[in-house]
C-alpha positions as CSV (number, residue, x, y, z in Angstrom):
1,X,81.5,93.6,101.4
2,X,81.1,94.4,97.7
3,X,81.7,97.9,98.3
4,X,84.1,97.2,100.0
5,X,85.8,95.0,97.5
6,X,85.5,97.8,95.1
7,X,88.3,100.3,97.0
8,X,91.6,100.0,95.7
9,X,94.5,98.5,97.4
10,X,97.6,100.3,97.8
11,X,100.0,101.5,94.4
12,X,96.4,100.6,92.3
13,X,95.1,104.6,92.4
14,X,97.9,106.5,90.3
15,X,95.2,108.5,88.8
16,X,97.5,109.2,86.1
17,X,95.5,109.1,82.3
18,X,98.6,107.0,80.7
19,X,97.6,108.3,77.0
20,X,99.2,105.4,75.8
21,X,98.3,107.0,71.4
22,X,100.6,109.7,72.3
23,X,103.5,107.5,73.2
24,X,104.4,107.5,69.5
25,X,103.9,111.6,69.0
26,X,107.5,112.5,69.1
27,X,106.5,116.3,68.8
28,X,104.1,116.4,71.5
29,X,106.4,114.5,73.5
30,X,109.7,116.7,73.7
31,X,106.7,119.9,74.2
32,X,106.0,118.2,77.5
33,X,109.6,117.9,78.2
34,X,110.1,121.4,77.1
35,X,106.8,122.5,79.2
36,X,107.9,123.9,83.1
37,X,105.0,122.0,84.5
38,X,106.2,118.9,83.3
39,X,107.0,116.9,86.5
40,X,110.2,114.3,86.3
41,X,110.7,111.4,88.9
42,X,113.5,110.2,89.2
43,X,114.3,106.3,90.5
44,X,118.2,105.7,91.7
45,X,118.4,101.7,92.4
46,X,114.9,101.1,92.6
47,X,114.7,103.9,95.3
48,X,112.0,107.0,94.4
49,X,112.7,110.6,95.4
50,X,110.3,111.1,98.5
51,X,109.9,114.0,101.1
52,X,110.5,112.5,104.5
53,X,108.9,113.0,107.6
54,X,105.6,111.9,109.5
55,X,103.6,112.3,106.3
56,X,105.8,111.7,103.7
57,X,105.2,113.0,99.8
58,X,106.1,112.1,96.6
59,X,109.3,114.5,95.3
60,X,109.7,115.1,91.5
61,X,111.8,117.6,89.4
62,X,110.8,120.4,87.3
63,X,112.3,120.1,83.7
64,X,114.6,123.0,84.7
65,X,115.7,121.3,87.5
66,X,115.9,117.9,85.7
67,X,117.9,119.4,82.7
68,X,121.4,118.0,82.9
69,X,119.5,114.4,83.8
70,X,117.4,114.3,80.8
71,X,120.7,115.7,78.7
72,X,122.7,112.5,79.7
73,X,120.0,110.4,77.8
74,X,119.6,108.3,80.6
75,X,116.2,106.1,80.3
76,X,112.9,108.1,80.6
77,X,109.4,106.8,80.5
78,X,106.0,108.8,80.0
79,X,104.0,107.7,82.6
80,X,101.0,110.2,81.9
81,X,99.0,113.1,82.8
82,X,97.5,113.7,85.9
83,X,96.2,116.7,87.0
84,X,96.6,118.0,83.3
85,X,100.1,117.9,84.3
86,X,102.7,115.1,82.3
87,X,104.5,113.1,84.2
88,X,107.9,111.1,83.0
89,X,110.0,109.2,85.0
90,X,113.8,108.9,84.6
91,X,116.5,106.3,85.9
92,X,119.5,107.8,87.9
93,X,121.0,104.2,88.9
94,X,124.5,105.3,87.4
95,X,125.0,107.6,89.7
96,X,126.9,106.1,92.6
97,X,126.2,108.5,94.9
98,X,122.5,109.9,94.1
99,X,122.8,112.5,96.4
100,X,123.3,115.6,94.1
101,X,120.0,114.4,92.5
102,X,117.9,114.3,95.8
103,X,119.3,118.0,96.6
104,X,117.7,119.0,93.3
105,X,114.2,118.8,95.4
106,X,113.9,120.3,98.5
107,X,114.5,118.3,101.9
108,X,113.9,115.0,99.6
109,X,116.0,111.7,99.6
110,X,115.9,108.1,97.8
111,X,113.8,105.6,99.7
112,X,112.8,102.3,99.1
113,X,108.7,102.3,98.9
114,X,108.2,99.4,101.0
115,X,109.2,101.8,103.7
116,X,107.1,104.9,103.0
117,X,104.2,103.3,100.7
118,X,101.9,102.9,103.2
119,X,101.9,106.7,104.3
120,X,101.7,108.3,101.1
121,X,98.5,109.6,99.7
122,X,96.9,106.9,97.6
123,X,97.7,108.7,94.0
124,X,101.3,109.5,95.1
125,X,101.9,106.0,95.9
126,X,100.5,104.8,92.5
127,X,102.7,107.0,90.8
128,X,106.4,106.3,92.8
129,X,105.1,102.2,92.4
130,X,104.8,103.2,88.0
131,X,107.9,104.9,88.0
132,X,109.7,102.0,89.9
133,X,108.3,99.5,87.9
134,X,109.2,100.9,84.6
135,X,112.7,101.9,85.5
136,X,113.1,98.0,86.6
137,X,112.3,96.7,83.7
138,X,114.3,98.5,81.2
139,X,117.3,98.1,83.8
140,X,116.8,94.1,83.0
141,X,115.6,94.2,79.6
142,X,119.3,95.9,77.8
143,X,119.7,93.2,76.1
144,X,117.6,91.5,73.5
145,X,116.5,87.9,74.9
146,X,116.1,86.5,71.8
147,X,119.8,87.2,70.4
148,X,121.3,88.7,73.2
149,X,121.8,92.1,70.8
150,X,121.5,95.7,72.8
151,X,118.1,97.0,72.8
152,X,117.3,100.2,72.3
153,X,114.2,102.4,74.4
154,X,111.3,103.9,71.9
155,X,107.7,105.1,72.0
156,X,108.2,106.9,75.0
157,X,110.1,104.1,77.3
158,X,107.6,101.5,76.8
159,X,109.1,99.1,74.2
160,X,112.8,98.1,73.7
161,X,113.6,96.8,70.0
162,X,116.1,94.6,69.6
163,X,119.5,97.1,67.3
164,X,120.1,93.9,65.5
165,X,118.2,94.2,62.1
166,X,118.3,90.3,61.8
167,X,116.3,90.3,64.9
168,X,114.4,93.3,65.5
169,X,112.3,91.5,68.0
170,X,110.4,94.0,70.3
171,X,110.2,93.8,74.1
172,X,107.4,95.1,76.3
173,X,107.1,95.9,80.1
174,X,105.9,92.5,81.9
175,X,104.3,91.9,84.8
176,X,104.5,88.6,86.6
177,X,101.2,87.2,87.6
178,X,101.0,86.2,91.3
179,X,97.8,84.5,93.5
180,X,97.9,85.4,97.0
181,X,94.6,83.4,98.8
182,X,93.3,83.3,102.5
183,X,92.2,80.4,102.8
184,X,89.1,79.9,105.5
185,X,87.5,77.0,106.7
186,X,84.0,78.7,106.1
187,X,83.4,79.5,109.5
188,X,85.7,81.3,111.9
189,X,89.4,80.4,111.4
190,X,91.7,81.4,108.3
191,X,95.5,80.1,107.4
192,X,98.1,82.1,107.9
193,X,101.9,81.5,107.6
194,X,105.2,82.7,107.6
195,X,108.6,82.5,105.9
196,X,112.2,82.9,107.1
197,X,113.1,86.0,105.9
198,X,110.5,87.7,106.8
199,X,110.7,90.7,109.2
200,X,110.4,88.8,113.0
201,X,106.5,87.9,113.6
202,X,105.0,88.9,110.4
203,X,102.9,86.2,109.4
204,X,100.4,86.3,106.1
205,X,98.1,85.0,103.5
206,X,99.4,82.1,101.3
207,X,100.9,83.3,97.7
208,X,102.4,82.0,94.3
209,X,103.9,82.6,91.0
210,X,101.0,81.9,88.0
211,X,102.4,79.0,85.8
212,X,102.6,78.8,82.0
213,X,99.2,77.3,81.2
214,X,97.4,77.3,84.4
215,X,94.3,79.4,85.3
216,X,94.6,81.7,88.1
217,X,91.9,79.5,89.9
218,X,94.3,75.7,89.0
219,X,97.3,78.3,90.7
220,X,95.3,78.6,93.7
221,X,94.5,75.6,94.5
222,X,97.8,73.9,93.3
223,X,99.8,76.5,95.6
224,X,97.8,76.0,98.6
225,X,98.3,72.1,98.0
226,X,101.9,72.5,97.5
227,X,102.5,74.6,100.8
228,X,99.8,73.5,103.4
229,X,98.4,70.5,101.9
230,X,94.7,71.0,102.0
231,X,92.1,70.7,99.9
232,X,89.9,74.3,98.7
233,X,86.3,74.0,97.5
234,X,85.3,77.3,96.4
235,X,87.7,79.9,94.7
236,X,86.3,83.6,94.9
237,X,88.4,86.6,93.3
238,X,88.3,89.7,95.8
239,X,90.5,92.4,93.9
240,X,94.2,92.6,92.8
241,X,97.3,95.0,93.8
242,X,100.4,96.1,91.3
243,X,103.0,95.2,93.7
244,X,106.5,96.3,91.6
245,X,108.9,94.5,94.1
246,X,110.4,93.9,91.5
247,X,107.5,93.3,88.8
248,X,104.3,91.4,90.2
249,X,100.5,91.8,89.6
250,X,99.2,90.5,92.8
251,X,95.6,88.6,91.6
252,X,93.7,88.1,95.1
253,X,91.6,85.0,96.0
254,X,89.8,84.1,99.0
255,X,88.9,80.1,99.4
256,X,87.2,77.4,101.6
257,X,89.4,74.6,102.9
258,X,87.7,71.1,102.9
259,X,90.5,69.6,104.7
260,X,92.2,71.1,107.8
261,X,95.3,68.9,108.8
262,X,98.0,71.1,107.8
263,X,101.5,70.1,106.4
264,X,103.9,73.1,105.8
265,X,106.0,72.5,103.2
266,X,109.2,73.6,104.5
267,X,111.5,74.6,101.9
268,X,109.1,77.4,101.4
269,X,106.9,78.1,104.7
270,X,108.8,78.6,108.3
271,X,104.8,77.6,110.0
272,X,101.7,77.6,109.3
273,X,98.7,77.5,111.7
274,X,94.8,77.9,111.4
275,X,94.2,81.0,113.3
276,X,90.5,82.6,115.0
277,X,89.2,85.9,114.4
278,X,89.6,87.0,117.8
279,X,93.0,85.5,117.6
280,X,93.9,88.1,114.6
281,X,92.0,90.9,115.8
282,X,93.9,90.4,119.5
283,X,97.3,90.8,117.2
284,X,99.7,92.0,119.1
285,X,101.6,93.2,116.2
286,X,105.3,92.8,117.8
287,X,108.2,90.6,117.2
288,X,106.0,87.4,118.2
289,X,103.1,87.9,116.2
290,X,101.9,90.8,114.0
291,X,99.7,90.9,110.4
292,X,101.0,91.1,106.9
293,X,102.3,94.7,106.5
294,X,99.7,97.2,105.7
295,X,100.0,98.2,102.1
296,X,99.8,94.7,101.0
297,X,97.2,93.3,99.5
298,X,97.5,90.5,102.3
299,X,96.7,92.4,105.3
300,X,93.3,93.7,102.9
301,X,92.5,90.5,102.7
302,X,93.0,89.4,106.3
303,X,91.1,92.9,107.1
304,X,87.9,92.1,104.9
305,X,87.7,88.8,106.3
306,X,87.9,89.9,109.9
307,X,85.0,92.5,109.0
308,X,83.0,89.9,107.2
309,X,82.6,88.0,110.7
């Protein structure tokens, strides 16, 4: 099970070396975005250029190809170097139609990476997931927060200063923390529920926003108490999952219930039930029934504790 434990969950592998001391080498940087190996992917409306079909890839644009893009001065982001190749990412979401960009790759299109994720090799995943999450937050972060001034992108995408010199307050990506927890009652039944607008039949771990103040461990228990009602004794970390839909860190718990009586709380959880191993591993995985989907960090956790019984 430690072994295990130690694999990464999906988007966590972008095996990308983010150099983050050469973020402020303005030479070195427009050399990479002069250099033909240089590799630019582009993110329309949080959408990532991919290459459909059974096994999907990751599509990206050489600088050549990317030229007119990076011209416009649209936002770009240094994500890297993998493969002794840079990486940047660069944010096409003023385009209305981002067609013209997609045809800049061969047979590629914008897709949402909920919908491909799980199929893409593990480093391409972690990559498209980076470039997302980047391009999110300096689409929501224009504007200073402090004194509502226009903020402007430097070292390399990763701060926004605030262009009012009485401010000048600095803005970094963020990450919201989340807990996400199966809860188990130490022997052969787990908790699993479901919300509204989920997809029909998909059910899944428990999860919550970290407050200001509280320890991951106090969020896990106080979120389980909020939406089920019981009781946890022991809180054990198992791993965690970048998850940038839009901007979570997904910190992942398991825990032992000392109560069982369950009491949905309903403005958040459609059911919840206490369910057996055979009664997960017999999942039907349809419009009734089926398990969390299976890049998430949920359905690892479901899966570990299936193959720990």
């Amino acid at each position: 099970m430690a072994a295990e434990t130690l694999r990464p969950n999906f988007y966590a592998s972008a095996a990308v070396d983010r150099q983050g001391h050469l973020r402020r080498d303005d030479q070195w940087l427009a050399q990479r975005l002069a250099d033909p190996a240089t590799r630019i992917l582009p993110v329309w409306r949080t959408h990532n250029l991919v290459i459909a079909g059974s096994t999907p890839s990751a599509a990206w644009l050489s600088v050549e190809r990317a030229a007119v893009l990076l011209r416009e001065g649209r936002e770009v982001a240094f994500l890297g170097v993998h493969e002794s190749i840079a990486h940047f990412a660069i944010e096409v979401s003023h385009l209305d139609d981002p067609a013209p960009v997609a045809s800049l790759a061969e047979a590629a299109t914008f897709a949402d990476l909920r919908t491909v994720g799980p199929l893409l090799d593990r480093d391409q995943g972690g990559l498209l997931a980076y470039a997302r999450g980047m391009m999110h937050w300096h689409a929501r972060h224009r504007f200073c927060g402090v004194c509502g001034h226009p903020t402007v992108s430097l070292e390399a995408g990763h701060v926004r200063r605030c262009t009012n010199e009485a401010c000048g307050a600095q803005h970094f990506p963020r990450t919201d923390p989340a807990v996400i927890m199966l809860v188990h009652d130490g022997g052969d039944r787990a908790v699993l529920g479901r919300q509204k607008i989920w997809p029909p039949g998909m059910h899944s771990v428990l999860a919550g926003f970290v407050e200001p103040g509280e320890s991951l461990e106090d969020a896990v228990r106080r979120e389980v108490a909020e939406e089920v009602g019981l009781v946890l004794a022991e809180v054990t970390y198992h791993s965690s999952q970048p998850w940038p839909f839009p901007s979570s860190i997904m910190l992942g718990f398991t825990a032992r219930a000392t109560t069982t009586d369950l009491t949905p709380a309903t403005d958040e959880i459609e059911t919840a039930a206490w369910y057996t191993r055979a009664e997960l591993r017999a999942s039907p995985e349809n419009e009734v029934f089926r398990l969390p989907r299976r890049d998430s960090i949920a359905r690892r956790l479901v899966e570990d504790w299936l193959a720990a019984g």
